[in-house]
N, C-alpha and C positions, 0 to 999 in steps of 0.2 A: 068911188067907181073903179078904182086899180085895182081893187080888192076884189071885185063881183066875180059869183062862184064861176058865171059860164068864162071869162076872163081869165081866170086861173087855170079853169082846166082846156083850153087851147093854147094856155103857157106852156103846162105839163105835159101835152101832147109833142108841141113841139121841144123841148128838154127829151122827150122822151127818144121820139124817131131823130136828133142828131146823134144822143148817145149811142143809140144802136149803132148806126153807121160807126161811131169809133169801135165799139165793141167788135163788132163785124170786122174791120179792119186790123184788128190787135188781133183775134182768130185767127184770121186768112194769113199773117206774119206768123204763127207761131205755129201753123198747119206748113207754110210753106222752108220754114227753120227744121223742123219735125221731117222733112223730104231730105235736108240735105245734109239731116245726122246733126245738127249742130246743136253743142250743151246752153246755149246760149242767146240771145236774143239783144241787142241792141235801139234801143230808143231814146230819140233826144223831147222829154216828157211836154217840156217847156214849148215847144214847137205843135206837139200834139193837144197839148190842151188849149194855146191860142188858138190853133184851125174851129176845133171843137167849139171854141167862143165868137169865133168870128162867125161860125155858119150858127149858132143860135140867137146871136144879135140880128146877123141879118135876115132871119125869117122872122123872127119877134118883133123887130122894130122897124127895119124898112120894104118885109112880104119881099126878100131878093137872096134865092139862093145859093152861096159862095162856093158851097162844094167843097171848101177848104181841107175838109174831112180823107177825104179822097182823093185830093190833087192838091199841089204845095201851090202857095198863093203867094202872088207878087208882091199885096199886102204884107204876109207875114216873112216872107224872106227881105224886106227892106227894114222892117221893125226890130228882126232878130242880129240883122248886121251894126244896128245904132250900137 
């Protein structure tokens, strides 16, 4: 039953709409880097892809939107300092 096609593809949906939002947000940093003239862009990846995982766990598994994507999470600012 994990496997069932309609299952999979409300997986994929939701995989899909959090990557945009990082997508989206990696844009909007390199539009607003792109403003201020700069050769360069700084990201700490490891921090961006736990948000990214934490808001597709929590719409996947427990339907609760963490937003992590778009706003630093207490969750992952306590995990990243262990």
């Amino acid at each position: 039953p994990a496997f069932h096609a309609a299952y999979l593809e409300a997986m994929v949906k939701v995989f899909s709409e959090c990557t945009m939002r990082a997508v989206n947000k990696f844009e909007a940093t390199l539009v607003e880097a792109g403003k201020r003239q700069s050769d360069y862009v700084e990201a700490d990846m490891e921090q961006e892809y736990s948000s990214l995982a934490l808001d597709v766990i929590g719409l996947s598994v427990f339907n609760y939107d963490f937003e992590c994507v778009n706003k630093m999470s207490p969750v992952i600012q306590v995990s990243l300092s262990c």
